[in-house]
TORKOLKE-362610 format. One record per atom (N, C-alpha, C): residue in one letter; x, y, z. Coordinates in steps of 0.001 Angstrom, whole numbers, plus 524288, in hexadecimal, padded with zeros to 5 digits. Layout:
BEGIN
AXYZ;...
//
This chain:
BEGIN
X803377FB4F80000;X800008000080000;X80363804F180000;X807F4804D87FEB1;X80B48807EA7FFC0;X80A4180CDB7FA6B;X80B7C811427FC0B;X80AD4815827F8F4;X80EEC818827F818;X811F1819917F276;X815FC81BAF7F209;X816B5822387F62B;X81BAC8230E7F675;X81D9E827387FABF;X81F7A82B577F7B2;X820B382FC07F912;X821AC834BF7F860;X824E88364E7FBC2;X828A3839F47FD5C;X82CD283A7C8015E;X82AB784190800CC;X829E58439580630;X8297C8498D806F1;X82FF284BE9807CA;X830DA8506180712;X835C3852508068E;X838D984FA380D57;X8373F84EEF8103C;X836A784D7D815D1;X838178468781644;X837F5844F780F4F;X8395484092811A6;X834B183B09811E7;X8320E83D4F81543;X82C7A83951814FF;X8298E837E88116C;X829008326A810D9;X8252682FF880C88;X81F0F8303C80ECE;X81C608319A809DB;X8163D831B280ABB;X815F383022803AC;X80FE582F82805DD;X80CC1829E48003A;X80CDB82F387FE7D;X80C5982DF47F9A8;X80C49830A47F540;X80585832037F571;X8034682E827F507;X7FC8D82D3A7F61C;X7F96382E0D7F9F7;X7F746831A37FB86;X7F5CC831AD8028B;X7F0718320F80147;X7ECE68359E80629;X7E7BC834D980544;X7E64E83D41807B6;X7E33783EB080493;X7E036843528059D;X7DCB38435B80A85;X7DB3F848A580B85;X7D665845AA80E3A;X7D2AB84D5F80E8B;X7D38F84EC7807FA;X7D0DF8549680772;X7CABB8527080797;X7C85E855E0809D9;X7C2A3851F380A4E;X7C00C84F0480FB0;X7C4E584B52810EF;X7C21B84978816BC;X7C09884BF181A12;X7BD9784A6981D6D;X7BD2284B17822D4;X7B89A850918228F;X7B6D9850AC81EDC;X7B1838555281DD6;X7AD48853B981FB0;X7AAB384E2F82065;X7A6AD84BAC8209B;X7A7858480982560;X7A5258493E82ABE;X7A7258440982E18;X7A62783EC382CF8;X7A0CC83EC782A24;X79E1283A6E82830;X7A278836B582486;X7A6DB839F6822ED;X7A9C8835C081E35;X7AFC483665820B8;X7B1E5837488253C;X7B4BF8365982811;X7B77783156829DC;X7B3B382D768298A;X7B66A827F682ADF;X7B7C1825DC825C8;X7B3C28272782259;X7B6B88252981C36;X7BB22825D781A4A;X7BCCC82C3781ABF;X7C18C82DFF81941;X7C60B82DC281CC8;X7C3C482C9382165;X7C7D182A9D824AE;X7C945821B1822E6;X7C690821AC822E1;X7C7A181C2681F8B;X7CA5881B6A81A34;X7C87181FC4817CB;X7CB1781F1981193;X7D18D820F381389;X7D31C82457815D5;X7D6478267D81856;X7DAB98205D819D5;X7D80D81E8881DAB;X7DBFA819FD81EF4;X7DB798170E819BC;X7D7078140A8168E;X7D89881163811E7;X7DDB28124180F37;X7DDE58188081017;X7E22081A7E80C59;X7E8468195080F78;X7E9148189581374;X7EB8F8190B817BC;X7ECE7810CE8167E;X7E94780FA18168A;X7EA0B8095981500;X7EB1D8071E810B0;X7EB1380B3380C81;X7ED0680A88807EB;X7F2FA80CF780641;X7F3DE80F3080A26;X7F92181152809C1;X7FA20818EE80904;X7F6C281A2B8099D;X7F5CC82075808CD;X7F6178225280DB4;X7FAFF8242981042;X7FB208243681446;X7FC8782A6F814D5;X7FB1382F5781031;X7FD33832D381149;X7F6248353181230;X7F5AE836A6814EF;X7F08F8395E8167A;X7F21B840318157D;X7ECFD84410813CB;X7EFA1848DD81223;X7EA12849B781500;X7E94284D6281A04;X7E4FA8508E81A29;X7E6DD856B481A46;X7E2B085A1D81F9A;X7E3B285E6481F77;X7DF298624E8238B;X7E0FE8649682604;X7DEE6866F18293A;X7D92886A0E82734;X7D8B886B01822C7;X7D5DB86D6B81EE4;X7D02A869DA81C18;X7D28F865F481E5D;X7CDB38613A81A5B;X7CAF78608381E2C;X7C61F8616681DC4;X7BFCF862AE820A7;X7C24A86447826AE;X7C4C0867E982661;X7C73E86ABA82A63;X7C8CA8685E82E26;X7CBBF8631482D55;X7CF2D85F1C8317B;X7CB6485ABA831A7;X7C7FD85AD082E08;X7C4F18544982F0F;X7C7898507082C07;X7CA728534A826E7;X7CD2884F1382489;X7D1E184D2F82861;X7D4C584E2C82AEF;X7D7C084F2682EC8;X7D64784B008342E;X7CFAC84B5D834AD;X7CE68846598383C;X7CE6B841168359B;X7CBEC8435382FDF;X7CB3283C7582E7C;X7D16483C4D82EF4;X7D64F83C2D82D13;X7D9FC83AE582B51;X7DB2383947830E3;X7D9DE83BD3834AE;X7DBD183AD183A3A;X7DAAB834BF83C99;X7D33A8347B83B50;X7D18382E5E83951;X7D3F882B7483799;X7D50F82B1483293;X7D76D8283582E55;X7DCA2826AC830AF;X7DE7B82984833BC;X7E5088290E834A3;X7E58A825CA83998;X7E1EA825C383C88;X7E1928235A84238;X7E3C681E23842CF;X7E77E81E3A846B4;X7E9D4818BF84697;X7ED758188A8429B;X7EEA081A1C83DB3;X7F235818A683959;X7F45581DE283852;X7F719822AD83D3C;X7F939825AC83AE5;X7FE7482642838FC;X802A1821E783A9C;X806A9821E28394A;X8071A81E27833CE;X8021A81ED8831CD;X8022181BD182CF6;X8029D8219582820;X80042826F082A8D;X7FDDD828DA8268F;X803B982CAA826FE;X802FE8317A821AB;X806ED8358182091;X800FD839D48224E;X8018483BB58249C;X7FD4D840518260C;X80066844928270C;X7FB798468481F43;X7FB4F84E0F81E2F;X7F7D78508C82021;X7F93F855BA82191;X7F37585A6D82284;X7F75B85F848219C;X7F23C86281820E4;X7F3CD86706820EF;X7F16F86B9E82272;X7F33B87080822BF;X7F1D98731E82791;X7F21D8783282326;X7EC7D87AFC82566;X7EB6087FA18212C;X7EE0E883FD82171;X7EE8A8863381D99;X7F22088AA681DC9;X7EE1188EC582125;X7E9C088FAD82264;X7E89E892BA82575;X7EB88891BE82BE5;X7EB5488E2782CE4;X7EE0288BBB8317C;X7F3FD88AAD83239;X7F81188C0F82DDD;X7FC9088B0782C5D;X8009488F9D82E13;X7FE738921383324;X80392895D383659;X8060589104837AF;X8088A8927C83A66;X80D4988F9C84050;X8088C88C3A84441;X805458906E846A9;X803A488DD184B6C;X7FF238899A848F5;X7FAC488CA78437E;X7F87088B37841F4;X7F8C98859B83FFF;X7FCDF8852783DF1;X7FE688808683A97;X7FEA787B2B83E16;X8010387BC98428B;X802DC8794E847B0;X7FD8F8774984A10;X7F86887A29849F3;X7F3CE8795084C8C;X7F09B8765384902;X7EFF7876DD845A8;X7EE88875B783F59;X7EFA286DEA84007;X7F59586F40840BE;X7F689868DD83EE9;X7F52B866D8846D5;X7F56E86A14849D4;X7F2608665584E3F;X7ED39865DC84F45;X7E9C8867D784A5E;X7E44486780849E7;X7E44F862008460B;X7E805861EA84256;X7E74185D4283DBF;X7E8838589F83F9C;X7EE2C857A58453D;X7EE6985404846F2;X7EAEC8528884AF4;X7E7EE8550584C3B;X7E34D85271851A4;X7DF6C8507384C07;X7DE1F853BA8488F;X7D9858517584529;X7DA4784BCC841CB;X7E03584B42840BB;X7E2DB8475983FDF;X7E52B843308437D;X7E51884579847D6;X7E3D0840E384D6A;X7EBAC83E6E84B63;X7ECAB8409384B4F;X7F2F783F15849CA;X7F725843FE84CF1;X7FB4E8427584E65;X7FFB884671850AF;X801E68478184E4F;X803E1847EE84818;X80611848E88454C;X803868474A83DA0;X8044584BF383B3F;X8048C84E5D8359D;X8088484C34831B3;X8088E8476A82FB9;X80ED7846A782C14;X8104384C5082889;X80C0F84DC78265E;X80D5B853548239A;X808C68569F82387;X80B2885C418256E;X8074685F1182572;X807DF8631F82203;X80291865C481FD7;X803B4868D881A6F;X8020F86E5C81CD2;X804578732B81846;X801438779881834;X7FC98875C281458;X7F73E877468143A;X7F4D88758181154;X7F3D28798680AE6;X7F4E687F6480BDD;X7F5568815680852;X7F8438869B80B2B;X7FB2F88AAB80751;X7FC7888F8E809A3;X7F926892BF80B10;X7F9EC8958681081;X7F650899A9811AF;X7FA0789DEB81434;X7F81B8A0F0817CD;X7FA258A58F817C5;X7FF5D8A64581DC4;X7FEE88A02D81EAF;X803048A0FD82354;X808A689EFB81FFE;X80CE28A11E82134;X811AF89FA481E3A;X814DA89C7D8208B;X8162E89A9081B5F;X81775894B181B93;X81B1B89318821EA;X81F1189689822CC;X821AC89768828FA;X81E31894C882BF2;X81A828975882D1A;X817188955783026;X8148E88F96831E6;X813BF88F6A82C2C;X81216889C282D38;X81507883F182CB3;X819128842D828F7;X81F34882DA8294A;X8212F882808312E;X82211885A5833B3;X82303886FD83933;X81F028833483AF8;X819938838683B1E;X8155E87FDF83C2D;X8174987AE283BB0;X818EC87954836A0;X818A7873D48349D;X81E468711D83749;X8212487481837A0;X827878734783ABF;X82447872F584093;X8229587401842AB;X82116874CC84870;X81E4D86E9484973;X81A2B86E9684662;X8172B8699784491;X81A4F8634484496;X81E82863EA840F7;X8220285F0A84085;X825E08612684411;X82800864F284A05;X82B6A863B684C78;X8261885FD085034;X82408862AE850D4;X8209585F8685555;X81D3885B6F853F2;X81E288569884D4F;X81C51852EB84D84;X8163F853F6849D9;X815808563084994;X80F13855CC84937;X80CE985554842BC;X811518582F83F94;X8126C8564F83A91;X8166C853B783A00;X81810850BA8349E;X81D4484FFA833F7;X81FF88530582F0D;X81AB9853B882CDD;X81F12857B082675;X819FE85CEC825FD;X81A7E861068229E;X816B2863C18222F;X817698650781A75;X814638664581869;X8140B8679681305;X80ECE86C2F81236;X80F4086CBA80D7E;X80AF886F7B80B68;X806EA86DF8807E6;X803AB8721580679;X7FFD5870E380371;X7FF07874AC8012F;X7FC81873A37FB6E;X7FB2A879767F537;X7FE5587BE67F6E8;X8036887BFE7F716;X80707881457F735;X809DD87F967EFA7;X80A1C8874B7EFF2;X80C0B885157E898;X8104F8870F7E95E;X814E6884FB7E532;X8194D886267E465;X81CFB88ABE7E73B;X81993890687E6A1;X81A8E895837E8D8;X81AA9893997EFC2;X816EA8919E7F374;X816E988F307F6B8;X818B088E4E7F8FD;X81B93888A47F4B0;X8200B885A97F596;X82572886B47F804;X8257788B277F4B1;X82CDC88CB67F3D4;X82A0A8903B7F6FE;X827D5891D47F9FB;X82854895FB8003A;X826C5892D6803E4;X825E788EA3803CC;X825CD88C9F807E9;X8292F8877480A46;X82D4D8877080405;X8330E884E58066F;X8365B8892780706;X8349D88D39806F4;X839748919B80775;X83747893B580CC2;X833858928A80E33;X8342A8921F81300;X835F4890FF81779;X838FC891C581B1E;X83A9488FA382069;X8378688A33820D6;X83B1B88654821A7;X8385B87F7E82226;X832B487F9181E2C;X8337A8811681AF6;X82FBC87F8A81743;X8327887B0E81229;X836DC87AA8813EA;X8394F8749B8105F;X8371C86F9C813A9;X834A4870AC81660;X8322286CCF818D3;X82C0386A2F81668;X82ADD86B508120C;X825D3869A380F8E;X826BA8660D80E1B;X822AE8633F80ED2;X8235E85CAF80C2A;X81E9885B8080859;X81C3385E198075A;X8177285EA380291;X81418862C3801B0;X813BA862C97FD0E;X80E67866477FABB;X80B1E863717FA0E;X805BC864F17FBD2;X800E8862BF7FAF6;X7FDCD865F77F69F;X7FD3C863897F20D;X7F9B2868757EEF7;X7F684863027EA89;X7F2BC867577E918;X7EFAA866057E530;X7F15E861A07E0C9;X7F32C85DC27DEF0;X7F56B85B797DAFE;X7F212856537D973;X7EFEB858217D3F0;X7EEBB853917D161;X7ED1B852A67CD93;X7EC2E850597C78F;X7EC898511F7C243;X7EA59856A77C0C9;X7E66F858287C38E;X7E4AC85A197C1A4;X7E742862237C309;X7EB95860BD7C66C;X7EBD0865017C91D;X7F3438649A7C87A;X7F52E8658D7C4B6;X7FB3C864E17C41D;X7FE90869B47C576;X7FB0786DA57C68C;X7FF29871577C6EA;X80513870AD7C92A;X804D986DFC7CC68;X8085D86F0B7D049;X80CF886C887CE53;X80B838698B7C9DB;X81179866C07C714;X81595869167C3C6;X8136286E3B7C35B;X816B7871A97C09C;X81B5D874377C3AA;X818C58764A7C85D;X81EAF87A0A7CB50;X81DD38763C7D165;X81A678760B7D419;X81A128761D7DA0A;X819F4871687DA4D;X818CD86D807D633;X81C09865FC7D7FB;X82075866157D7CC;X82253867C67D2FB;X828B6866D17D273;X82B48869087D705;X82A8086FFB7D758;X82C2686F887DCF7;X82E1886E597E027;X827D686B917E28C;X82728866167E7E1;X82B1E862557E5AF;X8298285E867E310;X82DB885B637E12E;X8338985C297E21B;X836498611C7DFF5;X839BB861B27DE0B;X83CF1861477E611;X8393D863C47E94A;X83A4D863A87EF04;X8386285DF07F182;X8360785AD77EF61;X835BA855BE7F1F2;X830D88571A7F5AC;X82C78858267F3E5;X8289385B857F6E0;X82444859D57F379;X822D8855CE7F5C7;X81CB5851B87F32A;X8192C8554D7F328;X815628554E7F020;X80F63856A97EE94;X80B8B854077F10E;X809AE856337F3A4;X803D9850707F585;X7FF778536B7F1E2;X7FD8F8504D7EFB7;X7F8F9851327EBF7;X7F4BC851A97ED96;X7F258855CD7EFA2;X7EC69855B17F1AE;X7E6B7855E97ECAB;X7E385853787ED2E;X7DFD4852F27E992;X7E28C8506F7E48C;X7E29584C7C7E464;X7E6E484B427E14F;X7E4FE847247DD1E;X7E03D846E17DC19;X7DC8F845747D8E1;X7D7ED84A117D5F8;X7D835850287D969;X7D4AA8539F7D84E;X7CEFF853347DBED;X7D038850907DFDA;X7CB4884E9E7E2AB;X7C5EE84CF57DE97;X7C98B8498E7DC8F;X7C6A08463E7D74C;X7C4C58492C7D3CE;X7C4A384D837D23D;X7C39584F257CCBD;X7C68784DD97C91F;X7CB2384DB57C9AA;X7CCC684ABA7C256;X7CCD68474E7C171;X7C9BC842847C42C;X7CA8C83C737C3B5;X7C56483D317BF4D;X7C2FE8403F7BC13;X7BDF483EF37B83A;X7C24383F8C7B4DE;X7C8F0842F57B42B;X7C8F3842CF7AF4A;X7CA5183E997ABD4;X7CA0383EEA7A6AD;X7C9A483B007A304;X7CEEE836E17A2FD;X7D2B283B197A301;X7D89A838007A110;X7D96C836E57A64B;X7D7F2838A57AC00;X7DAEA8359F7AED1;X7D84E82F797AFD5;X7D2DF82FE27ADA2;X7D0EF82B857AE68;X7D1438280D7AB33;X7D417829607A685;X7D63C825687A2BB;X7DD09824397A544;X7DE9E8267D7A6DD;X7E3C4825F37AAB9;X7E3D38221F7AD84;X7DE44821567B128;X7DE4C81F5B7B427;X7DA0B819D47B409;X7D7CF818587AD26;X7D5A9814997AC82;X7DA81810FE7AB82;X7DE98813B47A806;X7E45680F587A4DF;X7E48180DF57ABF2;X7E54680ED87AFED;X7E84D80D5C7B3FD;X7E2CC809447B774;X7DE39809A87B4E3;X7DAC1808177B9D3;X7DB588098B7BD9A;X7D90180E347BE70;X7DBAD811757C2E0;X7D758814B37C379;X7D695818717C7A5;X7D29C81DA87C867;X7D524821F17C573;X7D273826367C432;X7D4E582CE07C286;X7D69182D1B7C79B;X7D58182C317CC3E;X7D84D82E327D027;X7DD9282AB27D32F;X7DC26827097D1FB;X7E2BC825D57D2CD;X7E5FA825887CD7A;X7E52A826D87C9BC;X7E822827F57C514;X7EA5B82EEF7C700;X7E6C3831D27C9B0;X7E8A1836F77C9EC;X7ECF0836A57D009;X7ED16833937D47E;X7EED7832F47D75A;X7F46F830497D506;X7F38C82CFB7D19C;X7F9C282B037D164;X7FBAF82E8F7CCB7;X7F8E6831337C9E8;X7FB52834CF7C76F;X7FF07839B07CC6F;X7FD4583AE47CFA2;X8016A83F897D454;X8055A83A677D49D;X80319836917D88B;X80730832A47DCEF;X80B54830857D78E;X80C18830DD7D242;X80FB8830E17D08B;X814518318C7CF21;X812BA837B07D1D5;X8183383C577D2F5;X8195A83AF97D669;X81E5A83D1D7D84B;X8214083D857DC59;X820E58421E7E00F;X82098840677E46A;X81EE4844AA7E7C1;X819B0848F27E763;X816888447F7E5D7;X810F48461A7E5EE;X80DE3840CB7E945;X80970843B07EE76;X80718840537F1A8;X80259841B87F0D5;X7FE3D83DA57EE52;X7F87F83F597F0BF;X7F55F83F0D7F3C3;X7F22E841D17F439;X7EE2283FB17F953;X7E7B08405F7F5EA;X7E68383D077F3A4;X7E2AF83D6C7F326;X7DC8483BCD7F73E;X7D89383DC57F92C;X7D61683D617FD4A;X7D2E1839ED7FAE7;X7D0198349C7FDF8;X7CD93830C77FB5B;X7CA1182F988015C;X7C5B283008801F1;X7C16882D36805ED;X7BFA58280D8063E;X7BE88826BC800AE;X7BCA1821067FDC5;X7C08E81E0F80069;X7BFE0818EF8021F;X7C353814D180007;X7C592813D27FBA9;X7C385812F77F6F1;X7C2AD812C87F0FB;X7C7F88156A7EFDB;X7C76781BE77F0B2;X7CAC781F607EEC0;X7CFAE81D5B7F092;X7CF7381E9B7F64A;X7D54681B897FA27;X7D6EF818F27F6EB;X7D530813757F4C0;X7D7C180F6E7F262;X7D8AF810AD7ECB9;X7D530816317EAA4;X7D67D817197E60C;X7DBC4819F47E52E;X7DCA781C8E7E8CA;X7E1DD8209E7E901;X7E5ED81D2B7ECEA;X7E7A681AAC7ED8B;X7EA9C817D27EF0A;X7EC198133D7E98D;X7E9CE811D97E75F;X7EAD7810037E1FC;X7EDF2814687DF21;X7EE13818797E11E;X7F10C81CF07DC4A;X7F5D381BCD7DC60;X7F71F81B287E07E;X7FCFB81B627E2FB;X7FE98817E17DED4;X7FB9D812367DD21;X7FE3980E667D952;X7FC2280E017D437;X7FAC1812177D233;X7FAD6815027CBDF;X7FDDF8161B7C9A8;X7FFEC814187C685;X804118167F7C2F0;X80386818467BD92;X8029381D3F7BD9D;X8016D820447B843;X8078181FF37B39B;X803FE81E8C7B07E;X809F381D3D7ABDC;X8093A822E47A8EA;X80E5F823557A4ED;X80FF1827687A211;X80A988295979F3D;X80773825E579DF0;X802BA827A07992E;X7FF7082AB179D72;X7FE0A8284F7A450;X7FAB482A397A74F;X7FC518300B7A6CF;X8012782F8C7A995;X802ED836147A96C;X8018283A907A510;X80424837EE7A138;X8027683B2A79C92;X7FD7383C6379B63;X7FA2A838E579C40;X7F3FF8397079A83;X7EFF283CAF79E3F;X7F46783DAA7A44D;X7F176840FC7A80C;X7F288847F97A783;X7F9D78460F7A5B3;X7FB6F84C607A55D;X7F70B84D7B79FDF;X7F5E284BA079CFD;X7F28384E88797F1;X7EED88506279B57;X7ED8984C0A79D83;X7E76584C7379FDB;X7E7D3852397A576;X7ECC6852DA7A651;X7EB85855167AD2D;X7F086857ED7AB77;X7F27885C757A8FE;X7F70585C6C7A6B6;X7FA89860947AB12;X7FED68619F7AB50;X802B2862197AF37;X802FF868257AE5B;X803C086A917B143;X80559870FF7B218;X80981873D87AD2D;X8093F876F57AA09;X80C96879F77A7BD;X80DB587C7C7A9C0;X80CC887F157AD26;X80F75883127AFDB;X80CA9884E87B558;X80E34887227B9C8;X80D3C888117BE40;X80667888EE7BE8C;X805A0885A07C260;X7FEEB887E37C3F0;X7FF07889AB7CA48;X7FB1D88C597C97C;X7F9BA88D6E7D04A;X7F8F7888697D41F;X7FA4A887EE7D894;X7FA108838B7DA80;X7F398882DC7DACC;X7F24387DF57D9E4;X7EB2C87D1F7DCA9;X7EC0887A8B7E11E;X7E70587A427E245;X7E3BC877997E740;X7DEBF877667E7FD;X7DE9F8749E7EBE3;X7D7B6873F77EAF6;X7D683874227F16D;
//
């Protein structure tokens, strides 16, 4: 059940393949489900869990807390902490609200979740304070673009990032033009959020001829299309059982030279710089 690895600038291996969880924990009524699909995924080898202080305002954060019970030294556990909340003291309170809701003493990585108006010092100082006293072990970011980037390794201990979290997936390439290579070029993985489009491009035509040659779904044809690269991790969010077992099959897709080619026509690659998205 094993799932290929990725190494963060830090050293540490994490699955390439993990699990989302944008969406949970909105509905108490569907709480034990997604806390179940949660471990499925966890039993299938998807052991990188990605929530966030932000998803139904810390309920995604309980289910995961569920889901994790008893098997936490199994999981890699992300969150992240809003840039409204991203001073010094703020940041610090933030992640001891996410670990009681997560019923865990410690964060494997904790993110900025997007830029806001406290500077970067600040919350950098936070995240050093955080891993002297245990409670994270790495910290990274999230939608920060290129411009971002290069101010926030030129920052004081800001060589300390171990990922960008942003938008990436056929349908959304910007980022392969200036701000992957980049990352790459620093040994600084991508985690792919929405990384199917929260299923809108699985109707189109060519990926579903992509993904008939393979007997396969449009959506794990679009999942092993990222987990192909190097130093790209997804997390796609799945409730179903069904799905779980559908995206865990991605990991062992192998798109040949014609797949590629027939997606770049279909989903075609950046000429030149775009604004970063998000959703």
């Amino acid at each position: 059940m094993t799932i290929p690895t990725t190494r963060l600038p830090s050293g540490t291996a994490v699955p390439v393949l993990g699990q989302g969880t944008w969406y949970m924990g909105e509905d108490s009524r569907d709480r034990a489900r997604e806390a179940a699909a949660l471990r499925l995924g966890l039993d299938l080898g998807m052991t990188l869990i990605d929530t966030a202080e932000m998803y139904a305002d810390g309920g995604a954060e309980e289910v995961v807390g569920e889901a994790i019970a008893g098997r936490r030294d199994e999981v890699f556990l992300v969150s992240k902490v809003l840039p409204m909340n991203a001073s010094r003291r703020g940041t610090i309170a933030a992640c001891e609200r996410s670990l009681k809701r997560l019923r865990t003493d410690r964060i494997d990585l904790y993110l900025l979740h997007w830029r806001g108006s406290h500077d970067f010092s600040e919350t950098i100082a936070a995240f050093d304070t955080l891993m002297r006293d245990g409670k994270i072990g790495q910290w990274g970011v999230s939608n920060l673009d290129l411009q971002d980037m290069e101010e926030l390794v030129g920052t004081p201990g800001g060589e300390g990032v171990q990922t960008n979290q942003l938008l990436y997936n056929l349908t959304r390439r910007g980022i392969e033009y200036d701000l992957q290579p980049w990352c790459r070029g620093r040994g600084i993985p991508i985690m792919a959020y929405s990384p199917i489009e929260q299923g809108r491009m699985l109707r189109h035509p060519d990926l579903r001829r992509v993904a008939d040659r393979h007997g396969a779904t449009p959506a794990q044809v679009g999942l092993a299309w990222l987990l192909r690269q190097d130093g790209v991790i997804a997390i796609p969010k799945a409730s179903d059982p069904a799905h779980v077992r559908d995206n865990r099959s991605a990991a062992d897709l192998r798109l040949d030279e014609q797949d590629l080619a027939d997606l770049d026509r279909a989903f075609p690659p950046p000429r030149g710089p775009r604004p970063l998205e998000m959703l």
